[in-house]
N, C-alpha and C positions, 0 to 999 in steps of 0.2 A: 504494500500500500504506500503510495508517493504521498507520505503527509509531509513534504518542504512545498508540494505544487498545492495543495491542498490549505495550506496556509495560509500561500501567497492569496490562494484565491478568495481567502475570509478577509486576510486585512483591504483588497483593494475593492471585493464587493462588497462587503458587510460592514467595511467602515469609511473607506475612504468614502465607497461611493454614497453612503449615507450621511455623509458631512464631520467626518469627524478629519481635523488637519491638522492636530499637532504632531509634526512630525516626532518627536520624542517616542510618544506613545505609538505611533505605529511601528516603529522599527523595533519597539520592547515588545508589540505583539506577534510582531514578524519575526522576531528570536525566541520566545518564551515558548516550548513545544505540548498543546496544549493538549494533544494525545497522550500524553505522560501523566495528567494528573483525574484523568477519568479512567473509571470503573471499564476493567478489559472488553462488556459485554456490548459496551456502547462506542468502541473505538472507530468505528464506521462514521459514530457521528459527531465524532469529536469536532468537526469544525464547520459545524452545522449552527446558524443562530439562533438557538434556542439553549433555556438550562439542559441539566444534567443530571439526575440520582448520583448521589456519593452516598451515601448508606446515613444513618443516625438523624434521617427525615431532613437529612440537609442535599444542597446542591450545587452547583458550579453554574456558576452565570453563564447567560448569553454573552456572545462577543463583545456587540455590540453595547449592550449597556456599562459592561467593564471599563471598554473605551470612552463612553460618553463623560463617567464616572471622572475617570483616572485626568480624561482631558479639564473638565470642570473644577480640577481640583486645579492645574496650573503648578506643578511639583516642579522645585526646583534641583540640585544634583546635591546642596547640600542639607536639603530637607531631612528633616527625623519622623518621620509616619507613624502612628498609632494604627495597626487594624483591626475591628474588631469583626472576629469572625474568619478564621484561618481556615476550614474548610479542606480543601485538596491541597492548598499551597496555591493555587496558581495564579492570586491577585496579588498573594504574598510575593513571590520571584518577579513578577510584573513591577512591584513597586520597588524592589532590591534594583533594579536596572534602571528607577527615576531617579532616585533620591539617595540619601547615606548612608541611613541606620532606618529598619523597620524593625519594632517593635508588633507582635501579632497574640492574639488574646482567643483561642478558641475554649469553648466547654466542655467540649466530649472529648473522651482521655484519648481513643480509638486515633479520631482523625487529628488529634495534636501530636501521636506523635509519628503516622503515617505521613502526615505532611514535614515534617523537623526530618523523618529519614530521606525521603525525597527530595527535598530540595537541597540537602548534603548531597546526596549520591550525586545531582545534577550541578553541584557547583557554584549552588546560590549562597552567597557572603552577606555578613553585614544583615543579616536576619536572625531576631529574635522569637523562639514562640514561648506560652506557655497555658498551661492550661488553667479558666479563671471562668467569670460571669463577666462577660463583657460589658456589660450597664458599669462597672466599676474601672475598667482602663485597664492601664497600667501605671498608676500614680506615682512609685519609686524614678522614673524616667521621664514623667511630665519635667515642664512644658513642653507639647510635641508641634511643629510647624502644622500639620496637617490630620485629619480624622478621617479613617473612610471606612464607614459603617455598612457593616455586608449581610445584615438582616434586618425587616422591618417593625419601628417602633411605633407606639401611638403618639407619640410627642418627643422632642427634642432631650436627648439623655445629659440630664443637667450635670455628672460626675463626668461624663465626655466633656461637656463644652468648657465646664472649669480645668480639664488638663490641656486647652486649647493655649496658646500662646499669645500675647496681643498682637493682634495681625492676621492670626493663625484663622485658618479653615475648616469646617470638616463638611464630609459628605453621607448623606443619611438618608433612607427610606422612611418616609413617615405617612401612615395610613395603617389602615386594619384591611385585613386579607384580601378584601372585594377593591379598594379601591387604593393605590398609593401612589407619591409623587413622591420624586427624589426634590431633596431639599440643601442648599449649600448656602450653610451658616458661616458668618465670617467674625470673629471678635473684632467687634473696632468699639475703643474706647469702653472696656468689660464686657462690651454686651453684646447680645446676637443678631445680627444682618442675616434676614433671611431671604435667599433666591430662589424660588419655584422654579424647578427645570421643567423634567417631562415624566407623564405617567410609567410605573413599572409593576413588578409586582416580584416580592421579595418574600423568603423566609421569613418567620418574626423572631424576634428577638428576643429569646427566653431567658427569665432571670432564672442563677442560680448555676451549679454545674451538674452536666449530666455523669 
């Protein structure tokens, strides 16, 4: 199976040609091999725009909202990212290729340390995981330049936006199951700027660990 042709053909029809241009982020998706971090049964559709089953009721995003995500957030190379929701690893090594330092926060013991063995054996640096409730960060490493919430809440996670930095960003699903918008909150002067992007529909964000 030719998954480098198959690649190509996601970043330039499923993103470029959907309008996404930073270039940064395409060439992080044009290198990040995203057959590697889905379930063997589904490797057929690994670069197909749609999620993904990864087991423990969680999933691996579509491409395309990945990219919409990661470009909205505006990552600079010496950024420090906060993720919450590590998942397969694959947004996790996506952001090791923007920024400096990613910090990543999954719940379920399973896929934290499936994703921790994965992105070693692939050669991903400068990435931390560990397993936690994501509503609570990673507070020992705040402040973090950037937030990129990879499950859906009902409201803005006030223990996120306080590990935000002034300046600092984050990117978040907010809605319940039937209906969400991603949302990109910005700290200017403590408090939250919030940007309405585009409808999605995400995982939700469960307190606690599994």
């Amino acid at each position: 199976m030719d998954f480098t042709s198959q690649r190509e053909k996601m970043v330039w029809a499923q993103l470029a040609g959907r309008g996404i241009r930073d270039a940064r982020v395409l060439e992080a998706m044009r290198r990040v091999p995203r057959h590697e971090f889905v379930p063997a049964k589904f490797l057929e559709d690994a670069y197909e725009d749609h999620p993904l089953p990864i087991g423990e009721g969680q999933a691996i995003s579509q491409p395309y909202i990945v990219a919409a995500m990661l470009e909205h957030l505006a990552l600079r190379a010496g950024d420090r990212v906060l993720e919450v929701g590590t998942g397969s690893g694959y947004v996790t090594a996506l952001l090791s290729l923007l920024c400096a330092e990613v910090y990543s926060v999954e719940r379920h013991a399973r896929l934290a340390v499936a994703a921790e063995t994965l992105l070693e054996r692939l050669g991903y640096r400068h990435v931390h995981i560990r397993m936690g409730d994501g509503r609570e960060g990673w507070v020992e490493h705040a402040p973090f330049d950037a937030v990129l919430v990879s499950a859906a809440t009902g409201e803005m996670p006030p223990m996120l936006f306080e590990q935000l930095r002034e300046g600092g960003r984050m990117m978040v699903p907010v809605g319940d199951p039937s209906s969400q918008e991603l949302q990109l909150i910005g700290r200017v002067n403590g408090r939250p700027m919030v940007t309405i992007l585009e409808g999605c529909r995400f995982v939700p964000l469960v307190e606690g660990i599994g």
